[in-house]
KOLLUMZA-785117 format. One record per residue (C-alpha): x, y, z; residue number from 1. Coordinates in Angstrom, 1 decimal. Each point is the difference from the previous one (the first is absolute). Layout:
BEGIN
u|v|w|n
X|Y|Z|NUM
...
END
This chain:
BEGIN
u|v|w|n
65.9|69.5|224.9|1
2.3|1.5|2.8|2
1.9|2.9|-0.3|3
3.7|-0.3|-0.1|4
2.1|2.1|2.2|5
0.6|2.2|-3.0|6
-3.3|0.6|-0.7|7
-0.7|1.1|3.9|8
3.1|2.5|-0.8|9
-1.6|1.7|-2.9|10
-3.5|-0.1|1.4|11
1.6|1.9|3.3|12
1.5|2.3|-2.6|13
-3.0|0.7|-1.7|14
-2.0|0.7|3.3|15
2.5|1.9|0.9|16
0.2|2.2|-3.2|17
-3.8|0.0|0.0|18
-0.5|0.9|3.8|19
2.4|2.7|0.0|20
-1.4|1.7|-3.6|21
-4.0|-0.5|1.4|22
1.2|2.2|3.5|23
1.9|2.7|-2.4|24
-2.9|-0.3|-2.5|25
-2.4|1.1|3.2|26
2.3|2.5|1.1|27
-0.3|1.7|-3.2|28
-3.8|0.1|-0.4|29
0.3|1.4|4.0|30
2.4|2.6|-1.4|31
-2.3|0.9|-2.9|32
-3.4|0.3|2.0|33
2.0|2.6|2.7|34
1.0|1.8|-3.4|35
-3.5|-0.1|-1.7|36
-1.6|1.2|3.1|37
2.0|2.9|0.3|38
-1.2|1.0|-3.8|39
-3.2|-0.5|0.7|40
-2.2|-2.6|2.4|41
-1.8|-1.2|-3.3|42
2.9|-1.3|-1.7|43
0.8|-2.9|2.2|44
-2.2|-1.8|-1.1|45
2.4|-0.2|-3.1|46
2.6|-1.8|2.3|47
-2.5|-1.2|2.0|48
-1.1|-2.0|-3.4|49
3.4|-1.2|-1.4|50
0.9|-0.8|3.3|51
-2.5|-3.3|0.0|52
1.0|-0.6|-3.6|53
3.5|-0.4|0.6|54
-0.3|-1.6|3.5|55
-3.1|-2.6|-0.3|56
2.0|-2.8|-2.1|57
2.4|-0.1|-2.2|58
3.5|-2.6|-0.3|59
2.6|2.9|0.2|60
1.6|-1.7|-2.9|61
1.9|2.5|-1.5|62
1.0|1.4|3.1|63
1.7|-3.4|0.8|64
1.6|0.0|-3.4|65
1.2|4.1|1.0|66
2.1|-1.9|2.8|67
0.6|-3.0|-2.1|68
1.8|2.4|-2.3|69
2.2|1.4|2.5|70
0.9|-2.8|1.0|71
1.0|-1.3|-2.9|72
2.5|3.0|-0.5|73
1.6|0.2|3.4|74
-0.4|-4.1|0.8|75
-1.2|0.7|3.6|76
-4.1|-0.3|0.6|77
0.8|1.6|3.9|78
0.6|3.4|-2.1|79
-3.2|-0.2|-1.5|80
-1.3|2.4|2.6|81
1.5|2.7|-2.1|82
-2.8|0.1|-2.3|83
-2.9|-0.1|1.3|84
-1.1|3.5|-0.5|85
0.5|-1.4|-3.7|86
-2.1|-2.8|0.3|87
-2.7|1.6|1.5|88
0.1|2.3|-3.1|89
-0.3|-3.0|-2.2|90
-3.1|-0.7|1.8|91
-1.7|3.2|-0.4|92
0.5|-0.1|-3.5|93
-1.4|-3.5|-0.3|94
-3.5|1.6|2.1|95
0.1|3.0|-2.9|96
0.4|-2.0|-3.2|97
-2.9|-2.6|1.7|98
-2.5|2.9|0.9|99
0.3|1.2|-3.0|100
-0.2|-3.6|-2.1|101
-3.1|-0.7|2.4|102
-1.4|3.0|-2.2|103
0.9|-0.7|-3.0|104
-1.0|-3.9|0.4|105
-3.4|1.7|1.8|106
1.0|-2.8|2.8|107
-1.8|0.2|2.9|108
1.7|-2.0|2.6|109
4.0|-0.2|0.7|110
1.5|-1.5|3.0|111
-2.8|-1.2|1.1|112
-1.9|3.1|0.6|113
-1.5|3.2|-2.3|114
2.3|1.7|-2.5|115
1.6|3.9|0.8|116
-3.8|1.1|-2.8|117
-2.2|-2.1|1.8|118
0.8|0.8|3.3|119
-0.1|3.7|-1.0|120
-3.5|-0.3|-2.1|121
-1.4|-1.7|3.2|122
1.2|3.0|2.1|123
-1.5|2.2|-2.5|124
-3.4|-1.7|-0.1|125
0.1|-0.2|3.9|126
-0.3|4.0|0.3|127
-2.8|0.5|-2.8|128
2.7|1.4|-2.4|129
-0.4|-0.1|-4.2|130
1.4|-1.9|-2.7|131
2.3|-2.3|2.6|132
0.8|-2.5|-2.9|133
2.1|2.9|-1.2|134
0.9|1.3|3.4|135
1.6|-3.2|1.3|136
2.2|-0.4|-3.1|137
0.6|3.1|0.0|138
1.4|-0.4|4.0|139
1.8|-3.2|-1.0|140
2.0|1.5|-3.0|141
0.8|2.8|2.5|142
1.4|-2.1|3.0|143
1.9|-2.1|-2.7|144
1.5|3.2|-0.7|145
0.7|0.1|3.6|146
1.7|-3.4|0.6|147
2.5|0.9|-3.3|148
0.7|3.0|1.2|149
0.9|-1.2|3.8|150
2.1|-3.2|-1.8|151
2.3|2.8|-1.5|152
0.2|1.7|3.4|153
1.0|-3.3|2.2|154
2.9|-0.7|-2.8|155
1.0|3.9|0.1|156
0.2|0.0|4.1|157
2.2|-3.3|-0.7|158
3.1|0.0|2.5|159
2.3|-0.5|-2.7|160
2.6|1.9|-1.9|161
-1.8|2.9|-2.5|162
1.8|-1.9|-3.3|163
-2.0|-3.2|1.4|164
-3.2|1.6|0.1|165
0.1|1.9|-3.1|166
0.9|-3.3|-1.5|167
-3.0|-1.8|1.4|168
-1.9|2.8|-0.5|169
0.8|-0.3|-3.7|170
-0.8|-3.9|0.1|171
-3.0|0.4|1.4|172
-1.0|2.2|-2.7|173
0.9|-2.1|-3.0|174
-1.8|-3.0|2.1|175
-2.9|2.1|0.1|176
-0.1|1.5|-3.7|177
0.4|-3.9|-0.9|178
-3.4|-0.7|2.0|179
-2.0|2.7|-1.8|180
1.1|-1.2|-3.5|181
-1.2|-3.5|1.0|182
-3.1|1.1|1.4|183
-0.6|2.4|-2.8|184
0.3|-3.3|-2.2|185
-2.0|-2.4|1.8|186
-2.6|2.7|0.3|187
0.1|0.5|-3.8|188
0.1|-3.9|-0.4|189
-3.3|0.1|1.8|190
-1.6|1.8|-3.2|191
1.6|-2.6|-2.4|192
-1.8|-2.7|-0.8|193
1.1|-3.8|0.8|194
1.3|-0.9|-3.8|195
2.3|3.6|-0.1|196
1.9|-1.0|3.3|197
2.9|-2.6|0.2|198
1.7|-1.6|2.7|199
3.2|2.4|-0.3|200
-2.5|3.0|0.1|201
-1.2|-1.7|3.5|202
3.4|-0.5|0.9|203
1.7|3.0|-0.3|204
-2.9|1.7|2.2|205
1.1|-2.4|2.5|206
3.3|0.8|-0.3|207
-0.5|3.8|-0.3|208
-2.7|-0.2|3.3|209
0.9|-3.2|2.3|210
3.6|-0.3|-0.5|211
1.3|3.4|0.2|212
-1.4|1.0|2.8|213
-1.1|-3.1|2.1|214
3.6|-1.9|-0.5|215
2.5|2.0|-1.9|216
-0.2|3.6|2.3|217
-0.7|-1.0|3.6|218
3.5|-2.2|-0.8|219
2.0|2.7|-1.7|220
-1.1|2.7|2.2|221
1.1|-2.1|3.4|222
2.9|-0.9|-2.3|223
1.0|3.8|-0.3|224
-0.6|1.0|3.0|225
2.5|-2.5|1.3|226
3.1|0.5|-2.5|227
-1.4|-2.3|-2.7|228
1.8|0.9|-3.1|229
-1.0|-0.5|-4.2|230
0.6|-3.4|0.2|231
-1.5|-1.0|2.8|232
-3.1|1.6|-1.4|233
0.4|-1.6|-3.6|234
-0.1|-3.0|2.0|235
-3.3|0.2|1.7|236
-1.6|1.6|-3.3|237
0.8|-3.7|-1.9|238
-1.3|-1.6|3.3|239
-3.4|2.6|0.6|240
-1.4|0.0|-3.5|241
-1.0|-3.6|-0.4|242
-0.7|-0.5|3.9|243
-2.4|3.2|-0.4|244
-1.8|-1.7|-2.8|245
-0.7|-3.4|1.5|246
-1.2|2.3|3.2|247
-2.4|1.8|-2.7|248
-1.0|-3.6|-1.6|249
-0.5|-1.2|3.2|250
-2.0|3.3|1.3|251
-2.4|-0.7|-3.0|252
-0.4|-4.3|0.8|253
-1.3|1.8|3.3|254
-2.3|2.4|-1.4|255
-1.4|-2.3|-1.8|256
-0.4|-3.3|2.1|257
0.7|1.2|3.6|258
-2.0|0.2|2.6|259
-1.3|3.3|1.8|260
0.5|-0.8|3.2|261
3.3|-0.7|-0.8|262
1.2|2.5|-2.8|263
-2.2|3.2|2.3|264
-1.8|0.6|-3.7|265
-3.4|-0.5|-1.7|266
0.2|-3.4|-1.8|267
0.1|0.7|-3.4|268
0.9|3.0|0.2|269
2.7|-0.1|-3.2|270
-2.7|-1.4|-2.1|271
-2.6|2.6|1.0|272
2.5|2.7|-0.4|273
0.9|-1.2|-3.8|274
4.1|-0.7|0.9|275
1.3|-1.0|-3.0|276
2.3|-2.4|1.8|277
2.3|-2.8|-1.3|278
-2.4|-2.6|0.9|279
-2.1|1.7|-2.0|280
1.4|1.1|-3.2|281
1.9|-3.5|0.3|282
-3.7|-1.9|-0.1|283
-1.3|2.3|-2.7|284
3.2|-1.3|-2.4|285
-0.5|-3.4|1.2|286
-4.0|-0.4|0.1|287
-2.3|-0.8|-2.5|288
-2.8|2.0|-1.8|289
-2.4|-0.3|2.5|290
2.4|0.4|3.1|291
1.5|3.6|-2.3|292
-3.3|0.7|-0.8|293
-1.1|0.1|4.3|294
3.4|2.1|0.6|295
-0.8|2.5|-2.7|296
-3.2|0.0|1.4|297
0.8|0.3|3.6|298
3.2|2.6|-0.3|299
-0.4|2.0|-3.5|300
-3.8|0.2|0.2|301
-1.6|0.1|3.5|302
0.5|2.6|2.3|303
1.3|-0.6|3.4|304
-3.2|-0.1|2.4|305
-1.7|-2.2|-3.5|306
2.6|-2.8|1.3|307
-1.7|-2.5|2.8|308
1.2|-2.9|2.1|309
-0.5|-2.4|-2.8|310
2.6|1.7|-2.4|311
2.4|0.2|2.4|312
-0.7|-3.8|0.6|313
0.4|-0.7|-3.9|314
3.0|1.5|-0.4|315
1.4|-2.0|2.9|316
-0.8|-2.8|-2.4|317
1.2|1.4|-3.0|318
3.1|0.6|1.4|319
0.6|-3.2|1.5|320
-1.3|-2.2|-2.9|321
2.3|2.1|-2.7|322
2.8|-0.5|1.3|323
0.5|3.3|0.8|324
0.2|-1.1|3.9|325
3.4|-2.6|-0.4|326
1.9|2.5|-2.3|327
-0.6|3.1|2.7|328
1.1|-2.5|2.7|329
3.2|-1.6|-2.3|330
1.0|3.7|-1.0|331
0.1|1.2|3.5|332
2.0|-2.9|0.4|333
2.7|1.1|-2.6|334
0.2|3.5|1.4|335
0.7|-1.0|3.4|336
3.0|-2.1|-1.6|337
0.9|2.6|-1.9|338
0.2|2.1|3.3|339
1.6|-2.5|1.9|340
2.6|-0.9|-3.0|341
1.3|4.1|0.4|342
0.3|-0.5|3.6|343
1.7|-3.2|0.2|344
2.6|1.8|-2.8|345
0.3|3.4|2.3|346
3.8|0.5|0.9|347
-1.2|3.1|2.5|348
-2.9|-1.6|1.6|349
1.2|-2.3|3.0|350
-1.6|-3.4|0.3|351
-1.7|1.2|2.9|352
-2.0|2.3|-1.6|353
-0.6|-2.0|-3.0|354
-1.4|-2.7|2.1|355
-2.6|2.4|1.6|356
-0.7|1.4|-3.2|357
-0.7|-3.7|-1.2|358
-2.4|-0.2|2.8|359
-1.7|3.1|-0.7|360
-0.4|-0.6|-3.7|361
-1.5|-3.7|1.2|362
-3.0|1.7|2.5|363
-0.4|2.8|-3.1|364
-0.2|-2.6|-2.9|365
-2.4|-2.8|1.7|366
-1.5|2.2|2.9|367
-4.2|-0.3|-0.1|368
-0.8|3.6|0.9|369
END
């Protein structure tokens, strides 16, 4: 299909909003190697670390939806420059909560290359040290301290008014407090077994996790920044719940079926880490004895490095043949038109905007990586 000539706008727009948060995002990691080698020449391997993390890959999403947001409140994308610094941010926070959810899903590729306690155990084994398992997660947890604590700095050193900043400073918190409760659950849900969990117990991780931070922030933090007022930000709350949740649904139809060269991550790598997912608790409700009997089996019994190729290929099957599959697919379909119905109803977003947030919600909802 060819593009229209509003599609070539926002993909120029997205380059541009990309391009110009990837050359900030390098300036940074250049500004925190000079400041780790002036505490010590060890340390920069710290930056040295999370600079390849952040930099190898990555779709700069929320940091497009951080300029999305301010444009939304002051209805001219050409002043979107203002917030870069902010986007950036968004992005740093994006490389902590991932270095840290590498460790706690024991994933050992992101991106395409190692994860922050891989890379760090293999620099560890490389000079003949002890117990690297330990060290490299222990490095990892440390330079996802580092990457929340320099997303705080970039907002603080915003060029905006001090009542501005203290209010994103504030919003950033409560986005972040939101993430820890969701993790804590889905971390907790990982203990459960299949029959205790429902689909609203899945749900509300997703909302907690995926659409707080990865829809609902990024868009009420450029929104702030740029004069965006209660209403405004009521708004895109109606709009970034259920958009965040088909981009979880759709995240997990990835996990499960995608391929690695496309997706950057071990295939199977949801089954093998036990995710109780949608598609999964969905095909345990839905299956038979014998197809509850293999999931109990596979993600209340075995433990992770128990699970080979062939359960990962049977749950494929399991999920497809329940059904579970078509109602994941026909549910992300109702969030993304409850998303679009609270745009198309917005009397402070300008159609403008709400077409390019259309678009966006489009490449989120159906995208294959």
């Amino acid at each position: 299909m060819t593009p229209t000539s509003q599609e070539d706008e926002y993909a120029d727009f997205l380059n541009k909003v990309v391009n110009e948060v990837n050359t900030r995002l390098r300036e940074f990691f250049s500004e925190l190697a000079s400041e780790a080698l002036r505490e010590n020449r060890r340390v920069i391997e710290l930056a040295d670390v999370g600079a390849d993390y952040t930099l190898r890959g990555g779709k700069r999403l929320r940091a497009v939806l951080v300029a999305t947001g301010c444009w939304c409140a002051c209805g001219n994308r050409e002043l979107v420059n203002k917030v870069i610094d902010l986007a950036a941010a968004i992005e740093l926070l994006q490389s902590y909560l991932l270095v840290h959810d590498d460790i706690m899903d024991r994933d050992e590729l992101r991106r395409g290359g190692p994860t922050a306690h891989v890379t760090f155990t293999k620099k560890c084994l490389e000079h003949g040290w002890r117990d690297c398992s330990h060290y490299g997660v222990s490095q990892a947890i440390t330079l996802g301290d580092l990457l929340e604590a320099s997303a705080v700095g970039l907002i603080a050193r915003s060029p905006l008014p001090s009542h501005i900043v203290k209010t994103l400073v504030q919003t950033y918190s409560s986005g972040l407090r939101k993430v820890a409760y969701g993790q804590f659950l889905d971390v907790m849900l990982s203990q459960l077994s299949l029959a205790e969990i429902s689909e609203e117990d899945v749900l509300l991780v997703y909302k907690l996790k995926t659409s707080s931070y990865t829809i609902e922030l990024p868009l009420h933090l450029g929104a702030i920044a740029c004069g965006g007022g209660s209403e405004l930000l009521s708004t895109l709350s109606l709009y970034a719940i259920p958009a965040g949740i088909a981009f979880q649904v759709r995240d997990d139809i990835i996990g499960l079926y995608g391929s690695p060269e496309v997706t950057g991550k071990p295939a199977g790598s949801d089954v093998k880490g036990k995710k109780k997912t949608l598609l999964v608790i969905k095909a345990y409700q839905l299956g038979g004895v014998e197809e509850r009997k293999f999931l109990e089996e596979v993600y209340d019994k075995l433990d992770s490095q128990q699970i080979t190729d062939l359960h990962v290929e049977r749950v494929r099957e399991i999920v497809k043949s329940t059904g579970s599959l078509d109602y994941s697919e026909k549910l992300i379909d109702e969030h993304i038109n409850s998303a679009l119905k609270a745009l198309e109803s917005s009397s402070t977003i300008c159609s403008e905007v709400k077409e390019f947030l259309k678009y966006m919600t489009m490449r989120l909802a159906y995208r294959e990586k």
